[in-house]
N, CA, C and O atoms as a MOPAC input file, in Angstrom:
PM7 MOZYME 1SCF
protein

 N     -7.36600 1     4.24100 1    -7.92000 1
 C     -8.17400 1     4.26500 1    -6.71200 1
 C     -8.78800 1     5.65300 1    -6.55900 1
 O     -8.25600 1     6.72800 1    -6.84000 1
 N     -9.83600 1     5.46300 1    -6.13000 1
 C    -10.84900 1     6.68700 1    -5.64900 1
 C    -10.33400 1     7.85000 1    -5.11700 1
 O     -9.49000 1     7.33800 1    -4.38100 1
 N    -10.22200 1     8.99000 1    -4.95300 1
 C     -9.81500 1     9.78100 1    -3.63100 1
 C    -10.87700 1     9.58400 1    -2.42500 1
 O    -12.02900 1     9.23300 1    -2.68100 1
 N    -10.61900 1     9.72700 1    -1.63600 1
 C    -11.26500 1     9.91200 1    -0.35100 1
 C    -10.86600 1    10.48400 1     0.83800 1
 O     -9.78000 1    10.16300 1     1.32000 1
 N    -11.77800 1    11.50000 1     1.53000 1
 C    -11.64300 1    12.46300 1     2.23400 1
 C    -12.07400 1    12.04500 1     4.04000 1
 O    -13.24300 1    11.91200 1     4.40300 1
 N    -11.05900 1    11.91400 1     4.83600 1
 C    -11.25600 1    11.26400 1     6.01300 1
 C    -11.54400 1    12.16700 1     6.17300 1
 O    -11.24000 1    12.92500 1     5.25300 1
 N    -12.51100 1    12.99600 1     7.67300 1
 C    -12.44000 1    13.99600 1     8.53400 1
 C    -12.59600 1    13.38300 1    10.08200 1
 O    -13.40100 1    12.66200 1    10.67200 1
 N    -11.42500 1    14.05100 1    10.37600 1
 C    -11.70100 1    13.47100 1    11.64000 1
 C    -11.67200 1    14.79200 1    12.72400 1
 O    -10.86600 1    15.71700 1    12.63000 1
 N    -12.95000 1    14.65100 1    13.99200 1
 C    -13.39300 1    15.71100 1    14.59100 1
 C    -13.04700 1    15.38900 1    16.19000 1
 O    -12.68400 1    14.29600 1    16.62400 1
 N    -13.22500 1    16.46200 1    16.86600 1
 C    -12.94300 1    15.90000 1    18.06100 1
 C    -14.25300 1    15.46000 1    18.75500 1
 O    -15.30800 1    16.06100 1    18.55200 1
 N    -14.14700 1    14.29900 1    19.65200 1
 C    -15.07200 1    13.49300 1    20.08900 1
 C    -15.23800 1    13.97200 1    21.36700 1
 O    -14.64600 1    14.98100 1    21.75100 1
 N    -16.09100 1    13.25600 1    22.15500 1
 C    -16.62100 1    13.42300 1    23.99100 1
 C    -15.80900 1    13.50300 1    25.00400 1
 O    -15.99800 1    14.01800 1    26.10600 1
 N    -14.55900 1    12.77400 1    24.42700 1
 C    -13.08700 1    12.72600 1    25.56800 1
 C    -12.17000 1    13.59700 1    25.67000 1
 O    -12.43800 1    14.43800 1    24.81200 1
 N    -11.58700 1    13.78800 1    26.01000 1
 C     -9.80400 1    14.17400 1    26.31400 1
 C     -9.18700 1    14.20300 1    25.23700 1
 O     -8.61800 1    15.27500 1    25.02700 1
 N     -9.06100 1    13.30600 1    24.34100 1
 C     -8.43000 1    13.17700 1    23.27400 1
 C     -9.22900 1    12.18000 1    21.75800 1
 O     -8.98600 1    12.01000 1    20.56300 1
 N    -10.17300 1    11.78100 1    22.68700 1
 C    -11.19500 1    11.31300 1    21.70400 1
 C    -11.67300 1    11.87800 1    20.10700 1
 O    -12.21400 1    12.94300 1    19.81000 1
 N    -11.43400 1    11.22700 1    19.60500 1
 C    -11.59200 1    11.78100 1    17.79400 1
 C    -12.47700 1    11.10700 1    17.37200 1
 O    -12.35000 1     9.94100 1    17.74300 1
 N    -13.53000 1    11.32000 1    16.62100 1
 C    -14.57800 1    10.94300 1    15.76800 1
 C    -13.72700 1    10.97200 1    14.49200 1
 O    -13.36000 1    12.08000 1    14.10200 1
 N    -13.21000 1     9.38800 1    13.48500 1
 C    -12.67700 1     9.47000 1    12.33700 1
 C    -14.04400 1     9.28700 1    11.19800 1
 O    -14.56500 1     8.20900 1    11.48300 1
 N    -14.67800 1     9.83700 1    10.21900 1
 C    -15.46200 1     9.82200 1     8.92900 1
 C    -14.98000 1    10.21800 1     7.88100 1
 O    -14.42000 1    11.23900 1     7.48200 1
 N    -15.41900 1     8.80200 1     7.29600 1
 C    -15.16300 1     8.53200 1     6.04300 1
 C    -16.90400 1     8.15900 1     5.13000 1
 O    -17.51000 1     7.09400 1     5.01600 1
 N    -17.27000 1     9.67300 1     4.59300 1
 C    -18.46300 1     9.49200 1     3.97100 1
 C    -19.68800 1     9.11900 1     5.29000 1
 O    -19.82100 1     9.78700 1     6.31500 1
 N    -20.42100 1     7.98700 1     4.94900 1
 C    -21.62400 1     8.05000 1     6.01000 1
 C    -20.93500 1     7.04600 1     7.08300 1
 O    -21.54300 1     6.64700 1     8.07600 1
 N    -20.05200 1     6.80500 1     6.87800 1
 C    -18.62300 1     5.56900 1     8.32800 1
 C    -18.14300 1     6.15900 1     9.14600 1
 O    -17.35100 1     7.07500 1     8.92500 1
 N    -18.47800 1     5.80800 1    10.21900 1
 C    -17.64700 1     6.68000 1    11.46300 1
 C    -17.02700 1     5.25100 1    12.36800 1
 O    -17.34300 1     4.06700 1    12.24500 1
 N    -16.02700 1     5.91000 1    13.30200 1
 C    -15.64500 1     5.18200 1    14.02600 1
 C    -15.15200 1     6.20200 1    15.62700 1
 O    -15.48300 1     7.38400 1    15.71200 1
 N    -14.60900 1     5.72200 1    16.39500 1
 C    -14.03900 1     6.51100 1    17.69300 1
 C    -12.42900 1     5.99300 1    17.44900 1
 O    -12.22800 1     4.83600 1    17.07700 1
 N    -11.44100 1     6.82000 1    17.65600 1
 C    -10.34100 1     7.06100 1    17.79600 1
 C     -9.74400 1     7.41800 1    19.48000 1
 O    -10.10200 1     8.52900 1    19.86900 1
 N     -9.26000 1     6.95900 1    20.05400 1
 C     -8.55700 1     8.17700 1    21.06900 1
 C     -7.41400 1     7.36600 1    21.45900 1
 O     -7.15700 1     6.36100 1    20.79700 1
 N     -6.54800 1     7.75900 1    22.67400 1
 C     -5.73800 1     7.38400 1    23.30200 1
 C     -6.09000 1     6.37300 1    24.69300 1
 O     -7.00600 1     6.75400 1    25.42100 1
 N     -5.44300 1     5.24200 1    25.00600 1
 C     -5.20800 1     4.65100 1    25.91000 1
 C     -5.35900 1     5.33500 1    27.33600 1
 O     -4.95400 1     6.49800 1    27.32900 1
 N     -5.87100 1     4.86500 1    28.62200 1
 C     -5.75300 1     5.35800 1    29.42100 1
 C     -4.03500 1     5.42000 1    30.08700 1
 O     -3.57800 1     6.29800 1    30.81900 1
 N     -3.50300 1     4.50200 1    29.68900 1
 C     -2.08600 1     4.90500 1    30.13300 1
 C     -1.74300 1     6.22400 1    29.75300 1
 O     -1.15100 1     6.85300 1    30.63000 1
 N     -1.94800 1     6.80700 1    28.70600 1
 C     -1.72000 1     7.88300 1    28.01400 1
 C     -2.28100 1     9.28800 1    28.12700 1
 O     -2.00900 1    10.38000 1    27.62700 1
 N     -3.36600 1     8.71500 1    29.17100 1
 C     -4.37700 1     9.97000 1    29.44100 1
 C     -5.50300 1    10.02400 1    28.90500 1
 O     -6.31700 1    10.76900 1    29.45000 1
 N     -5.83100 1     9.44900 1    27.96800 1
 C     -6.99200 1     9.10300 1    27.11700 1
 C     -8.08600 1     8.43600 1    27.77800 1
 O     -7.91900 1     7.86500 1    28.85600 1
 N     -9.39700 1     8.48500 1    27.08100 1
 C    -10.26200 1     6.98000 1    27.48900 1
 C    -10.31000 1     5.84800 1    27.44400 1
 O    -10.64400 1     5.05200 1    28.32200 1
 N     -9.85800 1     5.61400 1    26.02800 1
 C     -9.47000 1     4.21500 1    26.01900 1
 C    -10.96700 1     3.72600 1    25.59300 1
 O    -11.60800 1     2.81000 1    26.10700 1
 N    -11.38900 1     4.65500 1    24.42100 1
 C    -12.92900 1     4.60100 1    24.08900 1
 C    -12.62700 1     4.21400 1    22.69100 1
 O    -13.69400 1     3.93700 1    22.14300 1
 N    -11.45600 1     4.05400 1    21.74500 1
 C    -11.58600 1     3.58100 1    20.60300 1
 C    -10.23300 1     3.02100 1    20.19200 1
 O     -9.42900 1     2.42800 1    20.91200 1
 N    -10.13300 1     3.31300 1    18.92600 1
 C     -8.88400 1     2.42700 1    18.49500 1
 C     -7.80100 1     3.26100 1    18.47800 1
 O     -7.97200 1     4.44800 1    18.20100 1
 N     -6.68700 1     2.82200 1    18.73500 1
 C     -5.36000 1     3.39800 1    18.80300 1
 C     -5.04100 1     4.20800 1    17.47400 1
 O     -5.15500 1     3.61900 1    16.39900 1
 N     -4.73600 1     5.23600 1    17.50200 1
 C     -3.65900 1     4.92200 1    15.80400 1
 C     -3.39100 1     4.57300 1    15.45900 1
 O     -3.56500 1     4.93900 1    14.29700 1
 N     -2.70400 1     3.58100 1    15.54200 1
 C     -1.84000 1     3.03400 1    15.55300 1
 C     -2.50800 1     1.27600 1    15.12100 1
 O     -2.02700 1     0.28100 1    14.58000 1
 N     -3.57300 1     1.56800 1    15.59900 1
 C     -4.28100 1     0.21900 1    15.59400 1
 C     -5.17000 1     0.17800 1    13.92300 1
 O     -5.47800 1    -0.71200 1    13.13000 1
 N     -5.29300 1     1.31200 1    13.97400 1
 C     -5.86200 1     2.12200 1    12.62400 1
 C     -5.13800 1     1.65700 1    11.72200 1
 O     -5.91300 1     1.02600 1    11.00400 1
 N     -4.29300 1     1.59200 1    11.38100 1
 C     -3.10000 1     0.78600 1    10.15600 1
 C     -3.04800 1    -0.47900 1    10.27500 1
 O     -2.85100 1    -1.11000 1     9.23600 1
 N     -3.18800 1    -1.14900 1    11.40900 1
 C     -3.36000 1    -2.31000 1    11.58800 1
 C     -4.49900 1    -2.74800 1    10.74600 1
 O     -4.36400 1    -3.14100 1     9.58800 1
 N     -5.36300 1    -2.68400 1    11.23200 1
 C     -6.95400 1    -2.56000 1    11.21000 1
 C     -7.17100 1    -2.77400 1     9.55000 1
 O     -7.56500 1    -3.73500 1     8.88800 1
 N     -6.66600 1    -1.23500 1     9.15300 1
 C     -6.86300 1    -1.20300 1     7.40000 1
 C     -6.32900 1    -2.30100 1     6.76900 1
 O     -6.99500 1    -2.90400 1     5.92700 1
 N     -4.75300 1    -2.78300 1     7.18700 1
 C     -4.16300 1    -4.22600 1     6.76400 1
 C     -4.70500 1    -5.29600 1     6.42800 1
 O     -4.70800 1    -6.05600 1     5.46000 1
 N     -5.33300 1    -5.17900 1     7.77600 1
 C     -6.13000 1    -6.71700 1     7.93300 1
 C     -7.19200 1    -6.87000 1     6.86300 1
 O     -7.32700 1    -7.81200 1     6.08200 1
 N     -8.12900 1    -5.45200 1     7.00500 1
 C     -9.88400 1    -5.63000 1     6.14500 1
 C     -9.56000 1    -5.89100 1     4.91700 1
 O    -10.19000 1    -6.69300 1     4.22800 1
 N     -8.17600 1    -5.00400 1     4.36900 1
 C     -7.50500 1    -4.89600 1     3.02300 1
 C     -7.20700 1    -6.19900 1     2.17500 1
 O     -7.48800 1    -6.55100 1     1.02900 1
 N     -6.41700 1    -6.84300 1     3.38500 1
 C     -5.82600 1    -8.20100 1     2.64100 1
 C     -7.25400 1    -9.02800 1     3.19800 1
 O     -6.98900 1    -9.90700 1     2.37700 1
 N     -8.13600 1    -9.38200 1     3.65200 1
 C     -9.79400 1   -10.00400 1     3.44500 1
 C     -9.86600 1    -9.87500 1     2.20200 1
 O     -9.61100 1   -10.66000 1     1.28900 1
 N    -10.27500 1    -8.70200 1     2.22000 1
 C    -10.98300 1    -8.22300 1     1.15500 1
 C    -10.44800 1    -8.73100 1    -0.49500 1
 O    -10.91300 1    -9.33600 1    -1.46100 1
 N     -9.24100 1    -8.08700 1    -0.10900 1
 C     -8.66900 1    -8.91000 1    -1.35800 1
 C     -8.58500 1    -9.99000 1    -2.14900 1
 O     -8.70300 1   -10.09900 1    -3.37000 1
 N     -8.23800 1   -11.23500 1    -0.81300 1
 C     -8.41500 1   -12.25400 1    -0.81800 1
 C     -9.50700 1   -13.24900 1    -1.25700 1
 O     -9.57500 1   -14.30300 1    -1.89000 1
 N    -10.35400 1   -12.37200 1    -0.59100 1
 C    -12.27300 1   -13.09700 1    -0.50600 1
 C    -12.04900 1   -12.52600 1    -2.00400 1
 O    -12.51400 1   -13.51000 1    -2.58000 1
 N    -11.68800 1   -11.68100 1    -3.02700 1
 C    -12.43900 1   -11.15700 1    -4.18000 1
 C    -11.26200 1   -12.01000 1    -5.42500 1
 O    -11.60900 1   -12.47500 1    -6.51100 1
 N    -10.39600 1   -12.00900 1    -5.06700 1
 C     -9.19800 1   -12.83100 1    -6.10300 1
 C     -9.97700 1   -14.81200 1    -6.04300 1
 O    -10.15200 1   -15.53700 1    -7.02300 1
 N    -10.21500 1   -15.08600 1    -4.84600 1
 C    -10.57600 1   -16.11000 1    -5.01600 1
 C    -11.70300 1   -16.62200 1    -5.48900 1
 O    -11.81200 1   -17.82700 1    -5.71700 1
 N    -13.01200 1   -15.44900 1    -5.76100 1
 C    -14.01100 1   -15.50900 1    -5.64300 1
 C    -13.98200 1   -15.67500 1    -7.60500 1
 O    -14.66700 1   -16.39500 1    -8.33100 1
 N    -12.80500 1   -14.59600 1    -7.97300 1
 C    -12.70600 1   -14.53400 1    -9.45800 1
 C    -11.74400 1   -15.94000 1    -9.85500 1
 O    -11.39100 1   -16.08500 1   -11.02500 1
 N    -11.42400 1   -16.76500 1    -8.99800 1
 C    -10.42900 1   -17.80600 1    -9.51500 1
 C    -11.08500 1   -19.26200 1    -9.14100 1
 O    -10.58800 1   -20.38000 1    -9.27300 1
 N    -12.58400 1   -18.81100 1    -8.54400 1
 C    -13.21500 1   -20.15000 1    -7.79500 1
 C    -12.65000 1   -21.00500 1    -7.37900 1
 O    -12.82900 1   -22.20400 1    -7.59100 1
 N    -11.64700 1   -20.33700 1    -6.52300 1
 C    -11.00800 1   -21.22500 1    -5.01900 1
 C    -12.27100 1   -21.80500 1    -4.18700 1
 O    -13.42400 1   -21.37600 1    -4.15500 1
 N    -11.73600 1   -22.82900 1    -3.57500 1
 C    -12.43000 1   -23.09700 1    -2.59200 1
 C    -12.46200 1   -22.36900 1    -1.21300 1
 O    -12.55700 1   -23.04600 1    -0.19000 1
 N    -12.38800 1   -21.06300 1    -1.15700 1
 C    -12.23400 1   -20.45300 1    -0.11500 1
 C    -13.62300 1   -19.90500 1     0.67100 1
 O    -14.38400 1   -19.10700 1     0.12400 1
 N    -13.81100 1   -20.33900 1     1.78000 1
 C    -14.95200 1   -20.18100 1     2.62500 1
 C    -14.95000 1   -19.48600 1     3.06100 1
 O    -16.04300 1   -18.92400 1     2.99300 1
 N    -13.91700 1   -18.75300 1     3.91500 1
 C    -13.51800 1   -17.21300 1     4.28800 1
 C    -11.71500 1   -17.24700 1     5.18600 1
 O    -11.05800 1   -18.21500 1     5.57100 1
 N    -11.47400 1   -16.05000 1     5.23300 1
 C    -10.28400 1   -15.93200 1     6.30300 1
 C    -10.07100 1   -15.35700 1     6.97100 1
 O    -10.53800 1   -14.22500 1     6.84700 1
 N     -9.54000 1   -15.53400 1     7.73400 1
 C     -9.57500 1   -14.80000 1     9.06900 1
 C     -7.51100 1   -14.05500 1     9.26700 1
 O     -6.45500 1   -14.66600 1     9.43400 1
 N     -7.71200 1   -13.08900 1     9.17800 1
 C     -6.91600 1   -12.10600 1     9.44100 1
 C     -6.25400 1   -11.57000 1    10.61000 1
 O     -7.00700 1   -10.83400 1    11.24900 1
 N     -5.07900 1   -11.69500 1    11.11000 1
 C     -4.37800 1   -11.41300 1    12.21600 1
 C     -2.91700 1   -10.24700 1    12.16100 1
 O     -1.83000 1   -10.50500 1    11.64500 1
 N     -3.20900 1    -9.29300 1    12.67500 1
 C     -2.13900 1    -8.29100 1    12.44700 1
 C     -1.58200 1    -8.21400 1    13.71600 1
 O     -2.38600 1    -8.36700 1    14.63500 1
 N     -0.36300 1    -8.00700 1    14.03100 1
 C      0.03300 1    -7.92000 1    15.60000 1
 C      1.44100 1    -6.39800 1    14.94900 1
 O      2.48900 1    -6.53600 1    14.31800 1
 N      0.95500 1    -5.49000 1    15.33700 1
 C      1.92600 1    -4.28600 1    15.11400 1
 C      2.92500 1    -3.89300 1    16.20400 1
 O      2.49500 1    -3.72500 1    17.34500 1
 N      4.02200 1    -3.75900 1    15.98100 1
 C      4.75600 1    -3.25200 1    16.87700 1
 C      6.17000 1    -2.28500 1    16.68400 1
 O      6.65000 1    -2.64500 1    15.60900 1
 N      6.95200 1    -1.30800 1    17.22500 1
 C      8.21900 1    -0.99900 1    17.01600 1
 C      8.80300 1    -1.83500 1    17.27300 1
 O      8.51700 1    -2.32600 1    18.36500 1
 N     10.10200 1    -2.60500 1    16.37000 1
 C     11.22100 1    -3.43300 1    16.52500 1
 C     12.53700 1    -3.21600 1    15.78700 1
 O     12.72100 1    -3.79800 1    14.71800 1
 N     13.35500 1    -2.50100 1    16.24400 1
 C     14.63600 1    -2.34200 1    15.81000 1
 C     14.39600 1    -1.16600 1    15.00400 1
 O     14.45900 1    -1.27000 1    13.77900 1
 N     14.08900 1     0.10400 1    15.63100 1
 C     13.93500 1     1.27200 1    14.91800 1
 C     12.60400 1     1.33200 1    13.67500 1
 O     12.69600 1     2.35900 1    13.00300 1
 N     11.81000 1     0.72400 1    13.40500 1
 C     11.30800 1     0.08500 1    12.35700 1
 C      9.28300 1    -0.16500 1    12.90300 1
 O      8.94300 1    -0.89400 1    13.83400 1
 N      8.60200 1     0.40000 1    12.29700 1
 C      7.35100 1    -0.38800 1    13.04700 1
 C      6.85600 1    -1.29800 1    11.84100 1
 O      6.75700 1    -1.05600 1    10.63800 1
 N      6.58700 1    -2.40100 1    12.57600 1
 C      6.35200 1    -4.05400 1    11.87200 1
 C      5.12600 1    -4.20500 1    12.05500 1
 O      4.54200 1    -3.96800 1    13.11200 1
 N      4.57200 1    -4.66600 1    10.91000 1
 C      3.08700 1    -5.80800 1    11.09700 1
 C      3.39300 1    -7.03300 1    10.53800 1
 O      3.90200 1    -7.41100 1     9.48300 1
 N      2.92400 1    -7.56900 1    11.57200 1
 C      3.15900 1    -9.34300 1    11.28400 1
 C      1.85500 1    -9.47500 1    11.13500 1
 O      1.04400 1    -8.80500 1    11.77500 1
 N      1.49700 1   -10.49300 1    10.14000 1
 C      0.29500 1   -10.96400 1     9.64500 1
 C      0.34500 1   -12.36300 1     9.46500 1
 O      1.21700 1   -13.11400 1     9.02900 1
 N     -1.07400 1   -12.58000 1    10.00800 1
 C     -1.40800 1   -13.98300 1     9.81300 1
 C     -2.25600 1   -14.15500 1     9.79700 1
 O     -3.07600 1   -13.85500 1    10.66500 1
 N     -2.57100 1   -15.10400 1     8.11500 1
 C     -3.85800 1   -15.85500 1     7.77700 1
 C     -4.28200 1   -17.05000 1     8.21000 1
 O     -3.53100 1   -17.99100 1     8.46200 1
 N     -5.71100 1   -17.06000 1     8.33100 1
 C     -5.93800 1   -18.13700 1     8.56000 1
 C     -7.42200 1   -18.69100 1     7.75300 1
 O     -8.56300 1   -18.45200 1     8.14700 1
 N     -6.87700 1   -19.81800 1     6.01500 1
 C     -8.05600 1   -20.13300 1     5.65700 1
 C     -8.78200 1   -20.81800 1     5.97300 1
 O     -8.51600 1   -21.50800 1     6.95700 1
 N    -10.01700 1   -20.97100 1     5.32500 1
 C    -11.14900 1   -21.74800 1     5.60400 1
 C    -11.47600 1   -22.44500 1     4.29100 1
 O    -11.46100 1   -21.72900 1     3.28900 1
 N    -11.81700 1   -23.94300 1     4.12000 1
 C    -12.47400 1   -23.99800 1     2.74400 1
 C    -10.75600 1   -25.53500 1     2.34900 1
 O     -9.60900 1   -25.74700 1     2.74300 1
 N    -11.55500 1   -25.99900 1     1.58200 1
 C    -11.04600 1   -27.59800 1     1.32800 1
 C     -9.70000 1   -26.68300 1    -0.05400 1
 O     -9.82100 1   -26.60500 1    -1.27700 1
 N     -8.66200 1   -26.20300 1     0.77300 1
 C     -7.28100 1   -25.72600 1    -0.34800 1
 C     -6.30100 1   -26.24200 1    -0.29600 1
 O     -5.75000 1   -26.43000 1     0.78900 1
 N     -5.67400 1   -26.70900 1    -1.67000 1
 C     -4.84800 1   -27.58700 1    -1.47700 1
 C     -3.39400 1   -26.65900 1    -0.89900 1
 O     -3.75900 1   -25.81500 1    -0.08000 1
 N     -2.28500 1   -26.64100 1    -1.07700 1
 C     -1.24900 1   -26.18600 1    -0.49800 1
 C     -0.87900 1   -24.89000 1    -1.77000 1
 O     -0.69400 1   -23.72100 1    -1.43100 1
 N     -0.81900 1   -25.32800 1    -3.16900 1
 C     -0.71200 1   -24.55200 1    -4.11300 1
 C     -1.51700 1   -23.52600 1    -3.96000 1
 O     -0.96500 1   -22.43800 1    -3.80000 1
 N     -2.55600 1   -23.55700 1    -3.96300 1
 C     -4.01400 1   -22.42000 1    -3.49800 1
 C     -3.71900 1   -21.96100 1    -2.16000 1
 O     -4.66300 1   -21.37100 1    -1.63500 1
 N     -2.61200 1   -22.07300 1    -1.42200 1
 C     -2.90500 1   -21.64400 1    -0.04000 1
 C     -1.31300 1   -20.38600 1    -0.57200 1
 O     -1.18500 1   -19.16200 1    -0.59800 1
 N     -0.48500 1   -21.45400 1    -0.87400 1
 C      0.69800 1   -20.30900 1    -1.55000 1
 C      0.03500 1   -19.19100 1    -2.54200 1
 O     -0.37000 1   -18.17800 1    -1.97200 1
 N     -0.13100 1   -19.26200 1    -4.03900 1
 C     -1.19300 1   -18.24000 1    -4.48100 1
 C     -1.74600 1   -17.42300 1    -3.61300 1
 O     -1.36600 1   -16.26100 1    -3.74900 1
 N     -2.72300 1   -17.65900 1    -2.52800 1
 C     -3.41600 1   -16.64800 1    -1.77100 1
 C     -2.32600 1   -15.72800 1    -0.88800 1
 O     -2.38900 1   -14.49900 1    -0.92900 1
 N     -1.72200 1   -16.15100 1    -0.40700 1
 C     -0.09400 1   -15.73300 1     0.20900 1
 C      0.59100 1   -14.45800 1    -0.39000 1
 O      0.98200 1   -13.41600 1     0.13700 1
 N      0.59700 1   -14.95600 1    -1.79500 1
 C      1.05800 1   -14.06700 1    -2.65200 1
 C      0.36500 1   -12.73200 1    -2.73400 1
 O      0.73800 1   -11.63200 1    -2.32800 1
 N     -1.05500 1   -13.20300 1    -3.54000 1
 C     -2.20300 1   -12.16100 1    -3.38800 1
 C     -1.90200 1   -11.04800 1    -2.29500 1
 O     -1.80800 1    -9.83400 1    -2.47600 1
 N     -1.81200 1   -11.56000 1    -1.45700 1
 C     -2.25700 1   -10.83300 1     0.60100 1
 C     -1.12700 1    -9.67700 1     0.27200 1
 O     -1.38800 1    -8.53500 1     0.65100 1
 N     -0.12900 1    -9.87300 1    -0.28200 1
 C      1.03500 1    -8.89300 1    -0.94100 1
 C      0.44500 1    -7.84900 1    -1.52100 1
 O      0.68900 1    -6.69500 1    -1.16900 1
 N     -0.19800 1    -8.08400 1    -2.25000 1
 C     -0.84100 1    -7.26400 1    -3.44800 1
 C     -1.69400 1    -6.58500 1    -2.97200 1
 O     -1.89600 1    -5.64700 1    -3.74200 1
 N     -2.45500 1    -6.51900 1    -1.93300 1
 C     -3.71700 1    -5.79700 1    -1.34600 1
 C     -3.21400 1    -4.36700 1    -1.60100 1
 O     -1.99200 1    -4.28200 1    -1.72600 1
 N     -3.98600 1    -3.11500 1    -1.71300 1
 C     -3.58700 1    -1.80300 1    -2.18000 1
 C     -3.03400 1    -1.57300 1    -1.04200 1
 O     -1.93500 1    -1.01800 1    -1.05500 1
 N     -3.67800 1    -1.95700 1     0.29800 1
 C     -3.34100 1    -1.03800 1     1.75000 1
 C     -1.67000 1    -1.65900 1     1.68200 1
 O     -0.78600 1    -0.80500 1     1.62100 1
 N     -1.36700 1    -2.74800 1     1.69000 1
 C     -0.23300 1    -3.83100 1     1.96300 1
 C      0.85900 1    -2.68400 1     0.95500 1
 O      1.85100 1    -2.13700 1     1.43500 1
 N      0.43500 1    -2.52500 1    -0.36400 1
 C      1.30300 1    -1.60500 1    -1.44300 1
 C      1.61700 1    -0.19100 1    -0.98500 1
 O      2.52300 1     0.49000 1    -1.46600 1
 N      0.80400 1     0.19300 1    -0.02700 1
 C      0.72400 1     1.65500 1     0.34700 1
 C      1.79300 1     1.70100 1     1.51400 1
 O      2.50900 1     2.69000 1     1.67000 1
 N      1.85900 1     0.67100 1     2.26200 1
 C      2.86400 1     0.86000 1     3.67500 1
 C      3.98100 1     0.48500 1     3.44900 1
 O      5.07000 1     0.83600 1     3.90200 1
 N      3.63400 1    -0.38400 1     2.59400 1
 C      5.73000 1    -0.95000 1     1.67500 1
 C      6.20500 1     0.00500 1     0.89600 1
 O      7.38000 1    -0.01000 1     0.52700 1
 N      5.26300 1     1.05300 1     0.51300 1
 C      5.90900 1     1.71200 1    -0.91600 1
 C      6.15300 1     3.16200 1    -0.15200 1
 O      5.92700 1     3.38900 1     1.03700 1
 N      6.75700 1     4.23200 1    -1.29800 1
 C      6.91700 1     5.82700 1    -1.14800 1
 C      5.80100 1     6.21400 1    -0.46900 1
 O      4.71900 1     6.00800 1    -1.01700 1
 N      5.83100 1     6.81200 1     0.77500 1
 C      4.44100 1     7.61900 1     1.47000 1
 C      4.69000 1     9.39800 1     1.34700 1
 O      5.39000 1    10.00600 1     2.15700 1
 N      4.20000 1     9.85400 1     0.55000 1
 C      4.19800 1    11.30700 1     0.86200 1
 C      3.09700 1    12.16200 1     1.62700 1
 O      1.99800 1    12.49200 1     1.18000 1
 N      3.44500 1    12.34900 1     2.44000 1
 C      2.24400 1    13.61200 1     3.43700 1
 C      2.33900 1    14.82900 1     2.71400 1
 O      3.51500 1    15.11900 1     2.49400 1
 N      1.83600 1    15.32900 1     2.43900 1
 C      1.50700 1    16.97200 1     1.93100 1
 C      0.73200 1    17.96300 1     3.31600 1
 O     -0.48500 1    17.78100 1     3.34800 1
 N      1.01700 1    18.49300 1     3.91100 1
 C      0.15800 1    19.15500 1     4.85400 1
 C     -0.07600 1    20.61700 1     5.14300 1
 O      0.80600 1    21.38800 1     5.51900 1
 N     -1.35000 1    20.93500 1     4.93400 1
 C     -1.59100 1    22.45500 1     4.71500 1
 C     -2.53100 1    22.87100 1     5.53100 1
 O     -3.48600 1    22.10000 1     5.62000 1
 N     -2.59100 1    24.03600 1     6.28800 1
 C     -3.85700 1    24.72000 1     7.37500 1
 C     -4.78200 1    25.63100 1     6.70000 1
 O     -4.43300 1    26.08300 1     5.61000 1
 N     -5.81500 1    25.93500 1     7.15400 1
 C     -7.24700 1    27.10800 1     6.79100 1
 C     -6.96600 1    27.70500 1     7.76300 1
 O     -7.62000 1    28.69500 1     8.09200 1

């Protein structure tokens, strides 16, 4: 995989962050419970988020090379802390005339997505200041 260089700047709010990635931007900040605006996506929602596009993406491109009948899917992440532990529960939902075998296979796949490999596996942070 590529390297790629997020920068993320501070935005118009309180805690508001402008995240870019190349010519992609998005808004980041905190919840108003939190003090924030409540002008973009959580952090937290951010991992979510990547999950979801990740295992699409995946999906739409494994099937596309295996000429499934897959029309598209629709992706559901619900994140939360539970028992010391933060969880994403995921749930697909296909589209497209698949029999049950093709629906297991794709199942499997959704495993395999790089983002899915990155949050199950060794994470090392390295962190250094200018």
């Amino acid at each position: 995989m590529a390297q790629t260089e997020i920068k993320v700047t501070k935005g118009a709010g309180k805690f508001q962050q402008i995240v870019a990635a190349g010519p992609h931007s998005l808004i980041a900040d905190a919840p108003s419970a939190f003090g924030g605006d409540d002008a973009g996506f959580v952090p937290h929602d951010l991992l979510a988020a990547a999950l979801g596009a990740c295992t699409a993406v995946t999906l739409n491109m494994y099937a596309g090379r295996k000429e499934l009948p897959l029309e598209k899917v629709d992706v559901s992440v619900i994140a939360a802390e539970q028992d010391g532990a933060y969880v994403f529960t995921r749930t697909l939902t296909y589209y497209g005339d698949l029999n049950a075998e093709q629906k297991e296979s794709l199942n499997k796949i959704a495993d395999k997505c790089p983002v899915h490999k990155a949050l199950s596996g060794d994470i090392k942070i390295v962190t250094s200041s200018n």
